[in-house]
C-alpha positions as CSV (number, residue, x, y, z in Angstrom):
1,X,0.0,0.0,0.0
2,X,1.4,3.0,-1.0
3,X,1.9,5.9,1.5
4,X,2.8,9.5,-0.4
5,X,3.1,10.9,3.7
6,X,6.5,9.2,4.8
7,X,9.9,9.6,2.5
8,X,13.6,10.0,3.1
9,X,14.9,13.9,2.9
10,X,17.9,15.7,4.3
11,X,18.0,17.0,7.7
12,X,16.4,20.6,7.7
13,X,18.8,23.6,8.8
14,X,16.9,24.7,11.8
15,X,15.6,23.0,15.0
16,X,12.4,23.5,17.3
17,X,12.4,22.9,21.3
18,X,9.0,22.3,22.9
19,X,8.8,24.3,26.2
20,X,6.8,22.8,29.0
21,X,4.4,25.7,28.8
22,X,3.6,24.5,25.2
23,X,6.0,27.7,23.6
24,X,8.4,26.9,21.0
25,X,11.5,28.3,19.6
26,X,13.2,27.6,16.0
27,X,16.7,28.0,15.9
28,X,19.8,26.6,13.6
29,X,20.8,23.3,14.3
30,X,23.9,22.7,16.8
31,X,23.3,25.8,18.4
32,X,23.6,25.9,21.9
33,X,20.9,25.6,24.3
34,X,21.7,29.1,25.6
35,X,21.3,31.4,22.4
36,X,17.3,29.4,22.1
37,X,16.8,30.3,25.8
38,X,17.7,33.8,25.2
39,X,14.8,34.4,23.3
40,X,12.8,34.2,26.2
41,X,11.4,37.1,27.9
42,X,11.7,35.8,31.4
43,X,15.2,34.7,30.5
44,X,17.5,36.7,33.2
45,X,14.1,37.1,35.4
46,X,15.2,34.7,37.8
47,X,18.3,34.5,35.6
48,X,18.3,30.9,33.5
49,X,21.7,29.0,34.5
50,X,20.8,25.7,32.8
51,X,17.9,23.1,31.0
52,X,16.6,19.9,31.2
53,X,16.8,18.9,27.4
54,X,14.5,15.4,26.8
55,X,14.9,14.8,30.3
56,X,18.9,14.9,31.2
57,X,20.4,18.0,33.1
58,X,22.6,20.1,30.5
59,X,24.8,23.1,30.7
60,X,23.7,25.8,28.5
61,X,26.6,25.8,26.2
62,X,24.8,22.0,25.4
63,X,24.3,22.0,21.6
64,X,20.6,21.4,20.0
65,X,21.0,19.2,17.1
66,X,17.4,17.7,17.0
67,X,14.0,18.6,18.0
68,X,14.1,18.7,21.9
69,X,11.9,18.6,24.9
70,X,13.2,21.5,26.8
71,X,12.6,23.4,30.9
72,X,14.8,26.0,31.5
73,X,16.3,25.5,34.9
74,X,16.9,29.1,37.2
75,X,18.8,30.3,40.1
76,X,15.5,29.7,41.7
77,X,15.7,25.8,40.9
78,X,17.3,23.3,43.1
79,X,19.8,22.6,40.2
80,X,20.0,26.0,38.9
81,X,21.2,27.6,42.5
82,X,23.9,24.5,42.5
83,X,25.1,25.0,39.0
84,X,25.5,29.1,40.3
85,X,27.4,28.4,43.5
86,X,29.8,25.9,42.1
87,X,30.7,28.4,39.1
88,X,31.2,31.0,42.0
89,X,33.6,28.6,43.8
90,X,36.0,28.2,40.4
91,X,35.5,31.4,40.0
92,X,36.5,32.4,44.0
93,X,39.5,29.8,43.4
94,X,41.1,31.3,40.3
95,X,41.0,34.8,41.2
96,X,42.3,33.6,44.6
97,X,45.7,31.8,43.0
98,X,45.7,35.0,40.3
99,X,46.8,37.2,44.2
100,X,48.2,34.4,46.1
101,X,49.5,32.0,44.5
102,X,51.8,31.0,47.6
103,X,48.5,30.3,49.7
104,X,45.8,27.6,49.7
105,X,42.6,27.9,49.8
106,X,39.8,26.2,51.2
107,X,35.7,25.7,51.4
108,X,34.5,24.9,54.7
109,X,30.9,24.7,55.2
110,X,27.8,26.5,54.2
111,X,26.3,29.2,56.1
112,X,22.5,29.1,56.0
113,X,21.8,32.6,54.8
114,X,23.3,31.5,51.5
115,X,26.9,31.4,51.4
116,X,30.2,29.5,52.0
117,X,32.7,29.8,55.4
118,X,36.6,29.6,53.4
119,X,39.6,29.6,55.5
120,X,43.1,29.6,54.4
121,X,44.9,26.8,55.0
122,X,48.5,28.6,56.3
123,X,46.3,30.2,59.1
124,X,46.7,33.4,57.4
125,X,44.5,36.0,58.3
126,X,43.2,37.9,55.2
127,X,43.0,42.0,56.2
128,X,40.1,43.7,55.4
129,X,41.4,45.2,52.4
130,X,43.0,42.0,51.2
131,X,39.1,40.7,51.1
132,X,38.5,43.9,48.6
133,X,41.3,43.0,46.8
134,X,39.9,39.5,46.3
135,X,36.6,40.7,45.6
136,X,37.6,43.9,42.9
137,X,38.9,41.1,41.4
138,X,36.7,38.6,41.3
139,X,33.8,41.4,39.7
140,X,36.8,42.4,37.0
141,X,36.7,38.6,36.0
142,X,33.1,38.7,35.9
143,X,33.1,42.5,33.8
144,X,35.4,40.0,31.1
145,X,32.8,37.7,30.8
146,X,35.5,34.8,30.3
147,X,34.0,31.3,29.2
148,X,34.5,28.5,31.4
149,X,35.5,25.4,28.9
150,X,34.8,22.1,29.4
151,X,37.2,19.1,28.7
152,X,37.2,15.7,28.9
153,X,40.8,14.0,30.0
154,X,42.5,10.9,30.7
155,X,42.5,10.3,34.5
156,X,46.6,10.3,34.4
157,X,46.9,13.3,33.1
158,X,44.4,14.9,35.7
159,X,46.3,13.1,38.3
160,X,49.7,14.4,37.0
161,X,48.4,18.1,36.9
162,X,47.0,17.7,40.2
163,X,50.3,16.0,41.0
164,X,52.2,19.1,39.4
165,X,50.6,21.2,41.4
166,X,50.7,19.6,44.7
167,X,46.9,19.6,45.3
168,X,47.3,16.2,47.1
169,X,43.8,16.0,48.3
170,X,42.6,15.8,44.5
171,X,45.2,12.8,44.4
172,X,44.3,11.1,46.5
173,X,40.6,11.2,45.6
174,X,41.8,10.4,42.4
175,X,43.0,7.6,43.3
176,X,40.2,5.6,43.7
177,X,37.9,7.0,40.5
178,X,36.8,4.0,38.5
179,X,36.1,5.4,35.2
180,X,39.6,6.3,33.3
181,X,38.3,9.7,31.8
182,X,38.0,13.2,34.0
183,X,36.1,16.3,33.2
184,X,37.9,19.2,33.9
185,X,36.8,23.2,33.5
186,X,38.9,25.8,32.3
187,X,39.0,29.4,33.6
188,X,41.5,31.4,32.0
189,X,44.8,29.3,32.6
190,X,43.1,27.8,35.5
191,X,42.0,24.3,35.6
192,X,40.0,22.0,38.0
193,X,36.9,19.4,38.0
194,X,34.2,20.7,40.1
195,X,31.8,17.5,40.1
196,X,28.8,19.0,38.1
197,X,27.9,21.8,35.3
198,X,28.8,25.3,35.1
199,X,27.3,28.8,34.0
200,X,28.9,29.3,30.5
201,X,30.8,32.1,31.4
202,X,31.6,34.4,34.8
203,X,29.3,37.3,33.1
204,X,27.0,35.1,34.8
205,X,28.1,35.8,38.0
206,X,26.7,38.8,38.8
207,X,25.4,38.6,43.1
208,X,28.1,37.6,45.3
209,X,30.0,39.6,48.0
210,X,33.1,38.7,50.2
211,X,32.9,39.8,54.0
212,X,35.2,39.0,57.3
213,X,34.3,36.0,59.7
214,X,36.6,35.3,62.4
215,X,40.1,33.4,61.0
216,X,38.2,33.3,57.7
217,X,35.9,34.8,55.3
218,X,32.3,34.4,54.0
219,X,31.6,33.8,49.8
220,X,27.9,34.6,50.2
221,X,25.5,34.5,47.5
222,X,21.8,34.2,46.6
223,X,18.9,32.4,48.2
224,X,16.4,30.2,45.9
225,X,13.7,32.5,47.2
226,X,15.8,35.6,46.5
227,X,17.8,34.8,43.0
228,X,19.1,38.0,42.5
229,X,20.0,39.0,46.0
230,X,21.6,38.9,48.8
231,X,20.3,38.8,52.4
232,X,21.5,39.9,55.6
233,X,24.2,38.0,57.3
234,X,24.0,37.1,60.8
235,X,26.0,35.9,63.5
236,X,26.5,32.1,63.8
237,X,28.8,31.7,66.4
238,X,27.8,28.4,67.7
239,X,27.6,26.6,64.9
240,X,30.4,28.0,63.3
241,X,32.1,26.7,66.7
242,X,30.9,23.1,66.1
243,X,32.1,22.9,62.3
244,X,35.5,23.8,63.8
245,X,35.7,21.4,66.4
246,X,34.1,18.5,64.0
247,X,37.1,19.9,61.7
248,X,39.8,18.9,64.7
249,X,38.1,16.2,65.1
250,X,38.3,14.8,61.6
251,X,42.7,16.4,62.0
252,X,42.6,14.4,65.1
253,X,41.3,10.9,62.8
254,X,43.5,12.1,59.4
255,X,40.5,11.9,57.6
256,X,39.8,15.6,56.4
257,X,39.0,14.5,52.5
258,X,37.7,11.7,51.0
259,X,40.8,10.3,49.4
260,X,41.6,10.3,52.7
261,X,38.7,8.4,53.7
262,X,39.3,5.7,51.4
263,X,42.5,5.4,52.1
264,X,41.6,4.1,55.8
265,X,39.3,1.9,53.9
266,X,41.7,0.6,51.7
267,X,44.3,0.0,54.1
268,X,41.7,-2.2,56.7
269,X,41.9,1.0,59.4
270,X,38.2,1.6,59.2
271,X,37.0,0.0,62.0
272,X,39.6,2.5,64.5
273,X,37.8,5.1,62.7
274,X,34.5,3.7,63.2
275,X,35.5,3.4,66.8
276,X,37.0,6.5,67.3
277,X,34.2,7.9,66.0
278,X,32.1,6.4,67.7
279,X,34.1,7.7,70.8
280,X,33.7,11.2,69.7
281,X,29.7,11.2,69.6
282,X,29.8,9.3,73.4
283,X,31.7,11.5,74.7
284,X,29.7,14.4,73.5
285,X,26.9,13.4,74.9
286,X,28.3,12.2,77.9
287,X,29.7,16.1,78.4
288,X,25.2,17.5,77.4
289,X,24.7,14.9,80.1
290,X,27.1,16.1,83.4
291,X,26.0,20.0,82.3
292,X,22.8,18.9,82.6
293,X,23.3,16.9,86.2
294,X,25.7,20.3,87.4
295,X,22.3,22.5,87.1
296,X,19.9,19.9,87.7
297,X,18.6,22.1,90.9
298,X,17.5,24.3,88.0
299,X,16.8,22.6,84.5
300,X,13.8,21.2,84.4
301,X,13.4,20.7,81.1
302,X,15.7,19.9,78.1
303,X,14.5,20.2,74.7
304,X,15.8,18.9,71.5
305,X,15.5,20.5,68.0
306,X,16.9,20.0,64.5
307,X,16.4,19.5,60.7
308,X,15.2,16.2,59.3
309,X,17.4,12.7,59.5
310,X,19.8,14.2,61.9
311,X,19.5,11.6,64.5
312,X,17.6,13.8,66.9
313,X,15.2,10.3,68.1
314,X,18.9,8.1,68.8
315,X,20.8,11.1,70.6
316,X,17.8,11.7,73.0
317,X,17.7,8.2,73.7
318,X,21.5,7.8,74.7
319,X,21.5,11.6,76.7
320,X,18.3,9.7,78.4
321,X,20.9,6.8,79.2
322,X,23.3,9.3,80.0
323,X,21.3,10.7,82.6
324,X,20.1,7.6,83.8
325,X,23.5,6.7,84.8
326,X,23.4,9.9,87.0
327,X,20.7,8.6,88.7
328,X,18.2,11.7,87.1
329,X,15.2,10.2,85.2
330,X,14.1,11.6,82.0
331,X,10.1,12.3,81.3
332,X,9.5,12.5,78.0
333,X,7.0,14.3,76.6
334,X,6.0,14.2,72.4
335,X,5.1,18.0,71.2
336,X,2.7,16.0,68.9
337,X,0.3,15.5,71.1
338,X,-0.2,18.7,71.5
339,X,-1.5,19.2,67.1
340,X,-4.5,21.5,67.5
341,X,-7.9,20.1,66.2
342,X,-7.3,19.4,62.1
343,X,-10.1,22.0,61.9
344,X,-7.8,24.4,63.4
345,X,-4.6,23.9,61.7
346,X,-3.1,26.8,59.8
347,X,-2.7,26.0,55.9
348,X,0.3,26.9,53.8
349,X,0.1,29.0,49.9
350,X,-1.1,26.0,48.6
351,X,-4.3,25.5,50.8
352,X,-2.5,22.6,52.2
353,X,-2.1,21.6,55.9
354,X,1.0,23.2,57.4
355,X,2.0,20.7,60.0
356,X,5.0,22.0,60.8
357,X,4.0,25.6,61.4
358,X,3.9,26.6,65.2
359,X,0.2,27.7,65.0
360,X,-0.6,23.8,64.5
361,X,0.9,23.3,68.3
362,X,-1.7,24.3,71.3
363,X,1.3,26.4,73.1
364,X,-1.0,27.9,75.5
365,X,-2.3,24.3,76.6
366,X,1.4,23.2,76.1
367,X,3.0,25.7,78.4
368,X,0.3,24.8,80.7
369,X,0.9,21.6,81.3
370,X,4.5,22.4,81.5
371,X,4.6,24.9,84.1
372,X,2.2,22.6,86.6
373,X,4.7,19.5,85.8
374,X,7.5,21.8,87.1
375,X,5.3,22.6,90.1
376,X,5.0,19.1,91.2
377,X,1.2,19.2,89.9
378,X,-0.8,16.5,88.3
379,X,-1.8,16.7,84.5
380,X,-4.1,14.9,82.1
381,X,-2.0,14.6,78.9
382,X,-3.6,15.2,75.5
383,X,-3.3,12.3,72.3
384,X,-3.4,13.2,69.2
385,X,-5.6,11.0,67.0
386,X,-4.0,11.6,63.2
387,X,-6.3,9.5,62.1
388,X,-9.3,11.5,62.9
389,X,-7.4,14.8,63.0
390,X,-8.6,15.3,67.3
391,X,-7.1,15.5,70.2
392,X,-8.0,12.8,73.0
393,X,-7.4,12.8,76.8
394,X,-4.0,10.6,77.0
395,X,-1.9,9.1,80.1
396,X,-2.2,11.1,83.9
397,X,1.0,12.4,84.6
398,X,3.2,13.7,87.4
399,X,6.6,14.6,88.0
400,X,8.9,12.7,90.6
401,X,10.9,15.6,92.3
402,X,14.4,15.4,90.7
403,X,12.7,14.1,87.3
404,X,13.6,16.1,84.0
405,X,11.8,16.6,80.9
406,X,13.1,15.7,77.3
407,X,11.0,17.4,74.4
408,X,12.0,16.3,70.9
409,X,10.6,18.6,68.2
410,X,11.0,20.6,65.9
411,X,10.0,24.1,67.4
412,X,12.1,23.0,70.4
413,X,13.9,26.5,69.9
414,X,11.9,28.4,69.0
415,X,11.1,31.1,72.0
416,X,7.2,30.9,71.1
417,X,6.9,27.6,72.5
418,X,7.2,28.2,75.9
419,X,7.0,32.0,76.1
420,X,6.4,32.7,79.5
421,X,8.9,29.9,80.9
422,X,12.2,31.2,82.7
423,X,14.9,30.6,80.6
424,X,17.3,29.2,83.4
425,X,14.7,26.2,84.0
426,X,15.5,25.1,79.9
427,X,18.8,23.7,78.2
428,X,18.2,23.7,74.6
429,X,20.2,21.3,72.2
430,X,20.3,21.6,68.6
431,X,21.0,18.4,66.3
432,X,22.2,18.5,62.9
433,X,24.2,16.6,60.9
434,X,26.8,18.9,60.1
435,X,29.8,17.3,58.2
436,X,33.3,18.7,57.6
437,X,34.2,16.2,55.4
438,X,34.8,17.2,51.9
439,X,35.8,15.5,48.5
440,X,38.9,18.0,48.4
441,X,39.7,21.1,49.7
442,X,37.3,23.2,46.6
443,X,34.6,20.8,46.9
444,X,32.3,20.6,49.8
445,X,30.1,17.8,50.6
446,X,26.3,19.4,51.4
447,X,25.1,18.4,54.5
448,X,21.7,18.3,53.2
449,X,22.8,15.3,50.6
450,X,24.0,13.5,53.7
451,X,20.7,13.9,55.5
452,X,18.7,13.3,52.3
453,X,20.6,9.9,52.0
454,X,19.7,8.9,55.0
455,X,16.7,9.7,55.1
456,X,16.4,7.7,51.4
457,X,17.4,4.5,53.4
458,X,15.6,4.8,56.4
459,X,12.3,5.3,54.5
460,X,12.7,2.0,52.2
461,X,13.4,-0.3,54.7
462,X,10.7,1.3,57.7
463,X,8.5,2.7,55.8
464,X,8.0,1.2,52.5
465,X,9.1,4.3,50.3
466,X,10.9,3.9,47.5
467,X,14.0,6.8,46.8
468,X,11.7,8.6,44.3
469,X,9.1,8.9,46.5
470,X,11.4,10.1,49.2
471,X,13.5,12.6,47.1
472,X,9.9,14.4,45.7
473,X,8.9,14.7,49.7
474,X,12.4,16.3,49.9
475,X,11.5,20.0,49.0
476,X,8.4,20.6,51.2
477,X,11.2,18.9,54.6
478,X,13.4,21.6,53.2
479,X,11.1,24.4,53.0
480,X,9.6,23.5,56.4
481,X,13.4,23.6,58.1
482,X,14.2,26.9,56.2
483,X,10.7,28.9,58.0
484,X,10.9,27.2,61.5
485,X,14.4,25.5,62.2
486,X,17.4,27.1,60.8
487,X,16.1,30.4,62.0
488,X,16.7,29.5,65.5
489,X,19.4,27.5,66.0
490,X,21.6,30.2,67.7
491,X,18.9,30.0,70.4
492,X,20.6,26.3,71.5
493,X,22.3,26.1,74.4
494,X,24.5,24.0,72.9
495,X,25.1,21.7,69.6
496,X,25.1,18.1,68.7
497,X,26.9,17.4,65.4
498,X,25.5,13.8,64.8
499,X,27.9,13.6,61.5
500,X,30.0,10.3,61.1
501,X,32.9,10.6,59.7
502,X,32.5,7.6,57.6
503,X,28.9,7.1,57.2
504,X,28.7,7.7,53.3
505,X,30.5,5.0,53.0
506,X,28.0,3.0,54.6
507,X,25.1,4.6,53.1
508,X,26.3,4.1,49.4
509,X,25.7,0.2,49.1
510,X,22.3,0.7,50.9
511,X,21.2,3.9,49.0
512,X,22.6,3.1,45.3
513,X,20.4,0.1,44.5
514,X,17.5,2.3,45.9
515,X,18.5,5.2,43.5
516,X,18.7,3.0,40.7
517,X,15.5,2.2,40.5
518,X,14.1,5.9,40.2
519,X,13.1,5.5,36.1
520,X,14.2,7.9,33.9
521,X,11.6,10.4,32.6
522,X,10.2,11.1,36.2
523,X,11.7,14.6,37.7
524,X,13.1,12.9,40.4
525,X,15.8,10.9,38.1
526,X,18.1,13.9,37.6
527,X,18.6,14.0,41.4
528,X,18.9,10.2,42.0
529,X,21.0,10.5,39.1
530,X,23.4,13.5,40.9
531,X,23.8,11.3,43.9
532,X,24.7,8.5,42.4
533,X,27.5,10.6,40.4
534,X,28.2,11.7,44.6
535,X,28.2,8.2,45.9
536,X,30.8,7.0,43.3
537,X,33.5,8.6,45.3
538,X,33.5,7.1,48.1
539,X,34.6,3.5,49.2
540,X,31.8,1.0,50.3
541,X,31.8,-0.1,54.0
542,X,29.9,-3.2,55.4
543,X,26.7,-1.9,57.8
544,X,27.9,-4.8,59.8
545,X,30.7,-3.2,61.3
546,X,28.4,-0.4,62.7
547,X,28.2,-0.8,66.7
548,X,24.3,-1.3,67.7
549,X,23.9,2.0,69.5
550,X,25.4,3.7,66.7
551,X,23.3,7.1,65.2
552,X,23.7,5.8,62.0
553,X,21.8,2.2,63.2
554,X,18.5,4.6,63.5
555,X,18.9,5.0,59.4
556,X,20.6,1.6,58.4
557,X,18.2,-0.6,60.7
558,X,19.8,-2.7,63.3
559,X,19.4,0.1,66.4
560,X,19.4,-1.6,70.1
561,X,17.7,1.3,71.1
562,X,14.9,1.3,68.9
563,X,13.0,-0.5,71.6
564,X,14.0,1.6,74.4
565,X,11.7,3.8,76.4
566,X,11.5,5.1,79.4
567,X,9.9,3.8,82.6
568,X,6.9,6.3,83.4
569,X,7.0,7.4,87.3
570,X,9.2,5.1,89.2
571,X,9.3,5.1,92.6
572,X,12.8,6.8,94.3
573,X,13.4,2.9,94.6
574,X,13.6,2.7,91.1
575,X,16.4,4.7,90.6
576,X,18.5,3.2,93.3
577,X,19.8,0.2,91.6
């Protein structure tokens, strides 16, 4: 049957791309991505930094040779905000070796008003007009608008360049890379991989400043929420003190990269640092515990805050044991219980249930309670019902004399809780999971992909979810830490990093088969997809090696305190065993 609609012809000189608002733009074939994109009127507004082309993550400078699927991807995107931050670091890094050359630099940590803590590694102090220098520069590379060029390489020539010079860190990292081929960026007559896609050029780099932090210096840059600017910078002297002292610990192990890392792994010394690790988290805790017992005559209540899959269930379970071992018996106490009527709950933007605002917590029945189980007074406890959305009468309680209260929650620090309760009758601890660890000394590991990961292998073995369903949850945890966590963790009395120093190497043969099985097509591929890339640095570790009271045994399964609770109101007897 002939069919006069189908024939052979030669490839036509232009292209289309489909946008997912049903737009679409003709351009000449093998183009790049970025001169289509420009034709956008939205295009810098928030400013386009990348594009999902027919369902993969692309740079802009990616060519369109055939008719394409495309979503532009912003600073306001997940991926767009990482592309920009990791094209500031190369960009922070070159103009640093352009005025030092003789000093190293380093990336710390993040700081959660949107920027990066960096330190220089010979303990010299930059002056304040050694910062503007840095920074005048840094704007003058951006005024050039100099592409950043992307090459692939044979792994022994990156190694030799790293090699030549002396980045040991990269080495060693190196070292252990599978694949024989290494994709390294170009800026000017600088050179280095940063593990992921860059802007095409530093025009791009428009909002950044430089400013003075104690023995280092902040690289701050733009919020999701705020693309195109930058916010205030406050004080975070806490947690900037328990980055630091996680840093000596990890000088202490000789594990302060990766390569490192693997090199314990490699040479069968991973079960001291498991110990010794293990040592460092006990001993912690042991030190919340005795500050606790020392002002026991006041504290009367301890409450425990922090993000998602930091460990905050397993560390109040050992301080409990801690205290226990003091002879002081912990009462706990589940904010919970305390979810207004589902009637009552306050709904986010979308008309949806905000859980996790404070207005969904009875505080004035809350701080009640509270105050009469300080005052030796007897209390009928509410239970929430999620199931019917009501609150029910729940257990009788009442307060031995020298018992303490342990609230676990995420409002824990947040001063409307408990407004009208004296400050000296609380010690506030704030969990995180706040690693110091990093692949080299350029590239940082996010503490929110360690948390993410195990969260990703805690939900598929308790709770039946599978990684895509755990990574599309992902953004609402994150925007629920962002409005009521993050903004009060100064408030803490003190800080509990629950960061292993080699859990990632336990995590990655529990969470790649997981992320393997996100298809490809679904939005949530490109990130299963990212941490995979992440995973394949690291080393694998056997879960078996883990001790049962571990932190990480509340994400990997296996936890001897799962099981644990508290007895409720022991006689005085009770205590004296």
């Amino acid at each position: 049957m002939e069919n006069s609609h189908f024939y052979i012809t030669q490839p036509q000189s232009s292209v289309e791309i489909y946008l997912p608002d049903g737009r679409v733009i003709r351009g000449d074939r093998g183009k790049e991505v970025v001169h289509f994109l420009k034709a956008l009127p939205e295009w810098d507004n928030p400013p386009i930094v990348g594009a999902i082309i027919n369902g993969e993550l692309r740079e802009l400078t990616y060519p369109i040779d055939i008719d394409s699927r495309v979503k532009p991807v912003t600073m306001a995107d997940s991926d767009g905000s990482r592309i920009y931050r990791r094209s500031l670091t190369f960009l922070l890094e070159a103009a640093f070796e352009d005025i030092y050359p003789d000093w190293r630099l380093t990336i710390d940590h993040s700081v959660s008003s949107g920027g990066f803590f960096c330190q220089v590694l010979e303990n010299e102090s930059l002056l304040h007009i050694d910062l503007k220098k840095l920074k005048d520069h840094m704007l003058e590379l951006v005024r050039q608008d100099i592409p950043f060029t992307r090459e692939q390489v044979p792994l022994s020539e990156a190694i030799q360049y790293f090699k030549d010079h002396e980045n040991e860190d990269k080495v060693r990292l190196l070292k252990y890379r599978q694949k024989d081929r290494l994709v390294l960026y170009n800026l000017d007559k600088h050179r280095d991989y940063h593990h992921g896609y860059m802007v095409p050029s530093t025009g791009f780099l428009r909002w950044f400043d430089i400013s003075s932090l104690g023995d280092g210096f902040i690289l701050q840059f733009p919020q999701r929420q705020s693309p195109t600017k930058l916010l205030p910078m406050p004080a975070y002297p806490k947690l900037l003190t328990t980055f630091q002292r996680y840093g000596r610990w990890l000088s202490r192990l000789g594990i302060e990269s990766v390569g490192a890392l693997n090199d314990s792994i490699s040479s069968g010394r991973i079960r001291e640092v498991i110990l010794v690790s293990e040592a460092l988290h006990e001993q912690q805790i042991a030190e919340f515990a005795e500050s606790i017992v020392n002002h026991s005559n006041q504290i009367r209540i301890v409450m425990i805050a922090g993000p998602s899959s930091s460990g905050k269930t397993t560390f109040s379970k050992r301080l409990s044991i801690q205290l226990l071992a003091y002879g002081i018996l912990p009462f706990p106490i589940e904010i919970d219980n305390y979810f207004v009527d589902r009637d009552k709950t306050p709904k986010d933007k979308n008309g949806e249930f905000d859980f996790e605002s404070l207005g969904a917590v009875n505080t004035q029945l809350f701080s009640e309670h509270l105050r009469k189980l300080i005052a030796g007074e007897e209390v009928q406890l509410p239970r929430y019902n999620f199931k019917t959305g009501l609150s029910e009468q729940g257990a009788i309680a009442k307060l031995n004399k020298d018992q303490i209260i342990i609230l676990e929650g995420i409002h824990g620090l947040n001063p409307g809780l408990l407004p009208n309760l004296p400050q000296d009758q609380t010690y506030r601890i704030y969990v995180s999971c706040l690693t110091q660890l990093n692949l080299d000394r350029h590239n940082r590991i996010s503490t929110t992909d360690s948390r993410m990961l195990r969260r990703i292998v805690r939900d598929a073995a308790e709770r039946g979810y599978t990684a895509q369903q755990t990574i599309q949850r992902w953004e609402s945890v994150r925007r629920g830490e962002k409005m009521h966590i993050f903004p009060w963790q100064e408030n803490a009395d003190d800080m509990f990093n629950s960061a292993l120093a080699y859990e990632l190497s336990v995590l990655k043969p529990l969470a790649e088969p997981l992320l393997r099985q996100v298809p490809f097509g679904v939005p949530e591929y490109i990130e299963a997809k990212r941490l995979l890339a992440f995973l394949d640095w690291f080393l694998p570790v056997d879960p078996s090696l883990i001790p049962d009271n571990s932190l990480l045994r509340e994400f990997i399964g296996g936890s001897i305190l799962k099981n644990f609770q508290l007895w409720e109101n022991p006689s005085q007897d009770d205590l004296n065993y």
